[in-house]
Structures are given as C-alpha cells and as structure tokens.
N, C-alpha and C positions, 0 to 999 in steps of 0.2 A: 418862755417858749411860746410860740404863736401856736394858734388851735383853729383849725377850718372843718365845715364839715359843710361841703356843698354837693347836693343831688340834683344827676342830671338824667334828665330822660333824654336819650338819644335813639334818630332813627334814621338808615341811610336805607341805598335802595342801590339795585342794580343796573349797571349801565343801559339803557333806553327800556329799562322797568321789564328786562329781559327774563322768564321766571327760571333759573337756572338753582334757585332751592328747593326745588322738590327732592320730595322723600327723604333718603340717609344724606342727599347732599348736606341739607341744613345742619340737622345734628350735627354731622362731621366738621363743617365750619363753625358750628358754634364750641362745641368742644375744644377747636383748636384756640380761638379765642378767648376764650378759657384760661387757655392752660400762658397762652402769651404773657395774658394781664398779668395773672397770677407770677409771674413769673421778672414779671416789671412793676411790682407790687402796686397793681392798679386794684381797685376792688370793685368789681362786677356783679350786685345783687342780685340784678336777672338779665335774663338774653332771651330772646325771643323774635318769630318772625314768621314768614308766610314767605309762598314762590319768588316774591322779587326783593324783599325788602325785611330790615332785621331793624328792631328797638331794643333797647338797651337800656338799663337805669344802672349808673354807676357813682361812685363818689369820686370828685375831681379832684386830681393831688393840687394842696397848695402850691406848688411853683410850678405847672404847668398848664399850658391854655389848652381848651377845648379843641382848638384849631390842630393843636401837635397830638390830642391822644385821638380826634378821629382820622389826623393821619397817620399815625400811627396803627389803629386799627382795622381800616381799611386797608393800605401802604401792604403791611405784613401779611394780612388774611388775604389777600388778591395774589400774591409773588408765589405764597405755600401753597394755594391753590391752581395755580396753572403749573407750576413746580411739581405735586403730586399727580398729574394728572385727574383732578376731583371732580373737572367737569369735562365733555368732551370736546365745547368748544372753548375758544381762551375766553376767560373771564375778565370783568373788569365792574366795579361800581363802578355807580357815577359822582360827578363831583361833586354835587351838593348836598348836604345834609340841614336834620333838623336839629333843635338843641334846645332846651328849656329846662331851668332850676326847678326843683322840684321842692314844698316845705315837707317837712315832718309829718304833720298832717296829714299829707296825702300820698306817703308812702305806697300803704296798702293798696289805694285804690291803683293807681300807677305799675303794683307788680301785680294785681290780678288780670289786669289791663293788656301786659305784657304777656303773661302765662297765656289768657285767653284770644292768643293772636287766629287759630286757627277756627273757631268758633265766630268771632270778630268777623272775619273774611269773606262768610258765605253770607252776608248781609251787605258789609260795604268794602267794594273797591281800592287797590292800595289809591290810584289818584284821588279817590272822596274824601279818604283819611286825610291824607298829604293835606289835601287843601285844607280840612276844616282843623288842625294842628296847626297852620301855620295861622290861621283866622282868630282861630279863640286863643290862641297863647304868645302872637305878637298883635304891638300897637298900632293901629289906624295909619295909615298913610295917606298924608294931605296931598294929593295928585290934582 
C-alpha cells in the first residue's frame, strides 16, 4: 500500500481583493468549508483569513491535484455562498491561487502563521503578503 503525506499551505483571495469577509461572514465560510472537506475526507488542519482573502494548510489526498481540491473548494464555497444568501452582493473568488508544500518542520510555525491572520493584517496588506509568498516560496525567473 502507498503512503503520502503531503502539506500544503494554501491561500486564495477574493474576486478583485473585494473584502466581503468581514465579521460572521468569515467564520460562517470557514465553518462551511469545514464541514465540505470533512465530509470529502479532505483534512484541513487550519483555515484562516482576513476581509479578502483565506489560507489554509491542509494535507493533499494522494490521487488528487491541488488544481481539483482548490477547485473544488473555492467551486463549492462560492455556489453555498451566493445560494445562502451569505453576502449581499454575488460573490465570487478570484482565479488564482497560492500553493506551497509545507515540511514537518515547519508545521507549527505555518499554523501560528495561519491562526494569527488577523494580527498579521494591521501590519501588512493582503497585496504585500501575496507578493512576498509568491517571492520567498517560488523560484527566480529568468526574464
């Protein structure tokens, strides 16, 4: 039997960085996202986020790509969301997302990281994040 155990810090953002999670909004999409994975036996260590934008560290099922579980959980939380009426005007993320393995090692730091989004925020910007995630955790491009 094959054995995988791969962590992935993930972090999307809403359609043109719209902040449509404030307050119970967040909880209440995180909760549901929650309750989805769990329910697609996805396993979701933490969930976390600010007005525009949610991170996530979860463990990748061996026979599915990153590509199908953040369509997936974007796909589903966006449909339940305009479906429930959750926000007042239609919702929508946007299409790109971030994605990086995470080692064992740095677990911890990774879910304090995630828990302290809202502390995190009053310092820096979701765009200053965005960027400097995509700077220190992907490779140089030779342009």
């Amino acid at each position: 039997m094959s054995y995988t155990k791969i962590w992935v810090h993930c972090v999307w953002g809403t359609k043109s960085r719209y902040p449509f999670l404030k307050g119970d909004v967040k909880n209440r999409v995180i909760s549901h996202i929650l309750q989805k994975a769990q329910e697609r036996n996805l396993h979701i260590e933490c969930i976390n986020g600010y007005d525009e934008h949610l991170h996530c560290l979860l463990m990748l099922p061996p026979d599915v790509s990153i590509a199908k579980v953040m369509q997936q959980i974007k796909g589903e939380s966006s449909f339940w969301i305009n479906g429930n009426g959750v926000t007042k005007m239609k919702f929508e993320w946007a299409c790109e997302y971030f994605a990086a393995s995470v080692s064992e090692s740095m677990l911890d730091p990774v879910k304090r990281y995630i828990f302290n989004q809202e502390a995190h925020h009053q310092k820096q910007t979701w765009n200053d994040e965005y960027e400097l995630l995509v700077k220190y955790c992907l490779p140089a491009q030779n342009g």
